[in-house]
C-alpha positions in Angstrom: 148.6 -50.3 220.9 151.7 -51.0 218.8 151.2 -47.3 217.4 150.4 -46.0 220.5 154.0 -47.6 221.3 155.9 -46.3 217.9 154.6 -42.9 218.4 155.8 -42.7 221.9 159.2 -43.7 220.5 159.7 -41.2 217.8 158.3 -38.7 220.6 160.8 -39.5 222.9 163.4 -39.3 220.2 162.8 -35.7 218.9 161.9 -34.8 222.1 165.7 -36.1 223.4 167.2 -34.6 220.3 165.7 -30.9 220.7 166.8 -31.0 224.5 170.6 -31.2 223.4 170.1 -29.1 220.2 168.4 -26.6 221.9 169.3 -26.4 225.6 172.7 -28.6 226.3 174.6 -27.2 223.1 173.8 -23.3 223.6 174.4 -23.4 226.9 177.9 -25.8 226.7 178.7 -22.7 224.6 177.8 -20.1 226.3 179.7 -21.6 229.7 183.0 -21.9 226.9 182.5 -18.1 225.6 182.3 -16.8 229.3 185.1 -18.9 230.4 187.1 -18.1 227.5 187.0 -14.5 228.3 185.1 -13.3 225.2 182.2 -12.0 226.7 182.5 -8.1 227.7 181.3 -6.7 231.3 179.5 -4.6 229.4 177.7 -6.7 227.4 174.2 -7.6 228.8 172.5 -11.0 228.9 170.4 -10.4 226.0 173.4 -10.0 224.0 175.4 -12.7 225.4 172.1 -15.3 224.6 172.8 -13.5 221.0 176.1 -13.8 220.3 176.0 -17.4 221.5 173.4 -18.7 219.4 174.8 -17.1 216.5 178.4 -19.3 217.4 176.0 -22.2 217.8 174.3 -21.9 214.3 177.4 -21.1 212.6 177.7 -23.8 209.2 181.2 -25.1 210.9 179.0 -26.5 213.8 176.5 -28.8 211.7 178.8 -31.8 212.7 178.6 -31.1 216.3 174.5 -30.3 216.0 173.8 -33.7 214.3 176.0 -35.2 217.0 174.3 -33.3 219.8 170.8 -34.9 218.1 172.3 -38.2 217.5 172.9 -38.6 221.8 169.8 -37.0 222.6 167.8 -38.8 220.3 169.3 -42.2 222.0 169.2 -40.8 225.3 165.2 -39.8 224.9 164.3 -43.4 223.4 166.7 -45.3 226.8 164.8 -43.3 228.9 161.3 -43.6 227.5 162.0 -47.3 227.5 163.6 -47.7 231.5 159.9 -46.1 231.9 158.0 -48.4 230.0 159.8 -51.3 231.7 159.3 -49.7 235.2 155.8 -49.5 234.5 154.9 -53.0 233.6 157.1 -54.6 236.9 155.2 -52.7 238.9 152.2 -54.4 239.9 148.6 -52.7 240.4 147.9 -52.5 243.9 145.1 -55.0 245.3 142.4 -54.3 247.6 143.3 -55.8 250.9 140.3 -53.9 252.8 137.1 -56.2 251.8 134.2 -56.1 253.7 130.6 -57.8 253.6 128.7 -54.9 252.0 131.3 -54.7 249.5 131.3 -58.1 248.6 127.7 -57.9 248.5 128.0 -55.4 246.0 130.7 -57.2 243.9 128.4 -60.2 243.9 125.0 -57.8 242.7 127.4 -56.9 239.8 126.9 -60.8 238.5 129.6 -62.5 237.0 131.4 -61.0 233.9 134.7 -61.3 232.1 136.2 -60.5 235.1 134.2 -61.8 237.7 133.4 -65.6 238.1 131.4 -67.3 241.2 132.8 -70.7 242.3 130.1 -73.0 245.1 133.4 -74.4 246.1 136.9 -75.5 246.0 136.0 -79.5 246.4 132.8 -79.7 248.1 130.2 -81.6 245.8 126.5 -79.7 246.8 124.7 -82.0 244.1 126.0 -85.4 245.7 126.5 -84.2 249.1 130.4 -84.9 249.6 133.8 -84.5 248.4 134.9 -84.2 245.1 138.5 -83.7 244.1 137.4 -83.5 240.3 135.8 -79.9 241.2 139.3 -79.0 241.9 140.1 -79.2 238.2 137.2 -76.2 237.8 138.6 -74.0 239.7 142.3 -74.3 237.9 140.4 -74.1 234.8 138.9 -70.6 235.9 141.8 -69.2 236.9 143.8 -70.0 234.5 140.9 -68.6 232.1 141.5 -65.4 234.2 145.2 -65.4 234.0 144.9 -66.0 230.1 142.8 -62.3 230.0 143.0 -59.5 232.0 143.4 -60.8 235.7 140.0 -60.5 237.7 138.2 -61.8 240.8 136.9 -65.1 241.8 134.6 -66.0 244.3 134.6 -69.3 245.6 131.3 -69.9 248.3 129.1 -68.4 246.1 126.1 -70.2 243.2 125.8 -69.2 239.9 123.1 -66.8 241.1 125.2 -64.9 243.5 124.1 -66.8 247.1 126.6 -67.0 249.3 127.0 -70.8 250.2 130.2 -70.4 252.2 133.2 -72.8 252.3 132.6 -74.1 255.1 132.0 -77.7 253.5 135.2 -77.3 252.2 136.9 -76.6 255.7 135.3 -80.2 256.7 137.4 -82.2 253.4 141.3 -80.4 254.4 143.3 -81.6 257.2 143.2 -78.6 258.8 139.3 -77.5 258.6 140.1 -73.6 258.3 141.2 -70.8 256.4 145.3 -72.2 256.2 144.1 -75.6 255.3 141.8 -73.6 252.3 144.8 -71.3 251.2 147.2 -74.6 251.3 144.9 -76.5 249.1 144.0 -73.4 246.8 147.8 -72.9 246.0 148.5 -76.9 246.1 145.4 -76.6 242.8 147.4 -74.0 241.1 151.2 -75.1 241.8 150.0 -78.5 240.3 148.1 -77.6 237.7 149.4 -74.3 236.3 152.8 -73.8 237.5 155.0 -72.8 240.7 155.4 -69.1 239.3 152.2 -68.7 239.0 151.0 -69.2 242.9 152.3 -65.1 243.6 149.7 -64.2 241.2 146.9 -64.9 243.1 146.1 -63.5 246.2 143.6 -65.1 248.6 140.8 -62.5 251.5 138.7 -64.6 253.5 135.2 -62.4 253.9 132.1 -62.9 256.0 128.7 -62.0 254.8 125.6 -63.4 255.7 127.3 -65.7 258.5 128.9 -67.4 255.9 132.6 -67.3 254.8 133.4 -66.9 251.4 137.2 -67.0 249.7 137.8 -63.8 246.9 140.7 -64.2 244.9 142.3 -61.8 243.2 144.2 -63.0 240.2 146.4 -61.4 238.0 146.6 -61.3 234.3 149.6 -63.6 233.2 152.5 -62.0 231.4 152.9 -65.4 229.2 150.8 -68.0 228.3 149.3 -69.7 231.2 148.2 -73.4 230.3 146.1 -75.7 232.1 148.0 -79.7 232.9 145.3 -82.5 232.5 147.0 -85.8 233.1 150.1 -85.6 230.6 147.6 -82.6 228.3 148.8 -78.8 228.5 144.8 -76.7 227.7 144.4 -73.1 226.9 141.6 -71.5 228.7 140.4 -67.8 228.5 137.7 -66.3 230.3 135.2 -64.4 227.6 132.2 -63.0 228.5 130.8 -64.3 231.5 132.3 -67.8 231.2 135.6 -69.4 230.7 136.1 -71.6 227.7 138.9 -73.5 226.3 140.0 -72.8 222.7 141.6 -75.0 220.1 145.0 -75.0 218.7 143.7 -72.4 215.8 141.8 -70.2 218.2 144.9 -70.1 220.6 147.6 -69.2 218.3 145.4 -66.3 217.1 144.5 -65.4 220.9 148.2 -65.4 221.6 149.2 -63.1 218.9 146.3 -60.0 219.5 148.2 -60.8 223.2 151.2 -60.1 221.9 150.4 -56.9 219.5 148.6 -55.8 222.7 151.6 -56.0 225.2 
């Protein structure tokens, strides 16, 4: 990537250079021979483009060529780098259209290092009951998400892709419904990873098999996203088809192929 990223430079460069050599110059020229009055009415086009690059190329003009390159090559690389910029605050657009057959066929995919299933946001199935710990999981997998390259996580469904629905969850909020789910979804993540980090995931309530499931779309952090446990900052990163938590070694190299990749 950090080629790919050179080479675009030094194209922009040359690329700015040879528009002012080649184009701006002879024509700056050609405007001051015609408005000088040197160029004849009989003279035709052909011999006008002629005689002005031959005043362009002239050895008295090097200083104004390599100054001509000199502000194109600086205006190429500004402008290939407003682009670059513009590109990476632009966001990619998210699906806002789900439906139950395409869940269905996001969930037959299985879960992969961008897809992770969730039973639910606090709703214990083993013991029947609420279970605020569970809440921890879920920061834990997006953060793991965040910490990669964004993805989708499905919260209402088992590890082997049944829809269980959150409904259980609706019963543990103060308002038993979708709001009271996004409040306590947004509550996990403002806690645990950060304010900033709440407008990176976005939250589509979906029905399939008369069950409701929550997908939510998160997006691949820009720095460093770390998980709080109690007064302990973790470092999780979805790989594969599971999200694990790496060591201080493991990090540090993690966080610089991030930073060769940006």
């Amino acid at each position: 990537m950090r080629r790919q990223q050179v080479s675009a430079r030094i194209t922009a460069i040359l690329l700015g250079a040879a528009v002012l050599v080649l184009v701006v110059h002879p024509a700056l020229e050609g405007l001051h021979l015609w408005r000088s009055g040197v160029v004849g009415t009989e003279e035709g086009a052909l011999q006008f483009v002629l005689r002005t690059l031959r005043q362009v190329i002239r050895p008295e003009m090097m200083g104004m060529i390599l100054w001509m390159a000199l502000i194109g090559g600086v205006s190429g690389l500004a402008v290939a780098e407003l682009r670059t910029r513009s590109r990476r605050s632009v966001r990619p657009q998210r699906r806002i259209d789900w439906s139950a057959s395409a869940l269905r066929t996001l969930i037959a995919e299985g879960e992969s290092e961008t897809l992770e299933f969730k039973s639910s946001l606090r709703w214990d199935w083993k013991q029947d009951r609420p279970n605020k710990a569970l809440e921890a999981v879920i920061a834990k997998s997006i953060c793991g998400l965040m910490n990669h390259r964004g993805g989708t996580l499905l919260i209402g469904v088992d590890d082997d892709g049944n829809p269980l629905g959150i409904e259980a969850d609706y019963r543990t909020f103060s308002r038993p419904n979708w709001d009271g789910f996004e409040r306590c979804l947004n509550s996990i993540v403002n806690g645990r990873l950060g304010t900033r980090h709440c407008t990176r995931i976005h939250s589509h309530l979906v029905s399939v098999e008369q069950r409701s499931v929550a997908l939510i779309e998160v997006e691949a952090g820009e720095q460093p996203v770390y998980c709080r446990d109690g007064n302990t900052n973790r470092y999780f990163v979805r790989t594969g088809n599971s999200t694990r938590e790496l060591d201080v070694r493991e990090a540090i190299a993690h966080l610089s192929i991030r930073r060769r990749a940006a």
